[in-house]
C-alpha positions as CSV (number, residue, x, y, z in Angstrom):
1,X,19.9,6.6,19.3
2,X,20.1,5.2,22.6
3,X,16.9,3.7,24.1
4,X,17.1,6.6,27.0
5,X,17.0,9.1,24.4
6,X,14.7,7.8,22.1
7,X,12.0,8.2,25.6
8,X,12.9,11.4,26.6
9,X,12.0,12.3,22.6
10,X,9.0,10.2,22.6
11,X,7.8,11.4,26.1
12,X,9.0,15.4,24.7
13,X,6.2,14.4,21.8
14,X,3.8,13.1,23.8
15,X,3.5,15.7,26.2
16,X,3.1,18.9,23.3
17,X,0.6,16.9,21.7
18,X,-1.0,16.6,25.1
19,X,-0.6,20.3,25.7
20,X,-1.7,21.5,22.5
21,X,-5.6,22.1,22.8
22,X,-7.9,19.8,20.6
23,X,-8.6,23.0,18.5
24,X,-5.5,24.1,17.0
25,X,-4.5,20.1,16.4
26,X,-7.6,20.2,14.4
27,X,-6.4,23.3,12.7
28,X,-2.6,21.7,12.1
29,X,-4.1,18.8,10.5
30,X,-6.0,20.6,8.5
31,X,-3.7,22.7,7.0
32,X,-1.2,20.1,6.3
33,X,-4.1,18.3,4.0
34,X,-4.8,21.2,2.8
35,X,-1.1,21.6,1.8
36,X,-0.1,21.4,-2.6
37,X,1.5,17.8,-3.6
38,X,3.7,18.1,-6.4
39,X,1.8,16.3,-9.5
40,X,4.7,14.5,-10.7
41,X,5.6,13.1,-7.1
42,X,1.6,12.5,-6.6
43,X,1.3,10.5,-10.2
44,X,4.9,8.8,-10.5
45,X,5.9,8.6,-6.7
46,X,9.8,9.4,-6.2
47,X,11.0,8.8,-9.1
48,X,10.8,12.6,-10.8
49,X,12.2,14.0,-7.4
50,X,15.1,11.2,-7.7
51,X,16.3,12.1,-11.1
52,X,15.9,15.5,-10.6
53,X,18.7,15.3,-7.7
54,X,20.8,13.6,-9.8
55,X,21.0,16.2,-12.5
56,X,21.3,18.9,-9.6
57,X,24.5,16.6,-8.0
58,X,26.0,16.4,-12.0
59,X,26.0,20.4,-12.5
């Protein structure tokens, strides 16, 4: 990604967080902890969802 790019993203970001009022960030941050974790990715990290894609890709 170009450098000119990449700060027309980051300044994009920056300015809807800025916009967003203090309230609903609160809100979004809540529901994303809120938000199930898989058990098997929680307890054995990436491996489960790794082999699972593999035996997806072989059928």
């Amino acid at each position: 990604m170009p450098s000119e790019e990449y700060v027309k993203y980051m300044t994009q970001k920056i300015v809807k967080y800025m916009d967003t009022p203090k309230d609903e960030r609160k809100k979004l941050k809540k529901d994303e902890k809120e938000e199930p974790i898989a058990y098997s990715n929680k307890w054995f990290g990436v491996l489960p969802f790794a082999f699972r894609l593999l035996l997806q890709k072989k059928k």
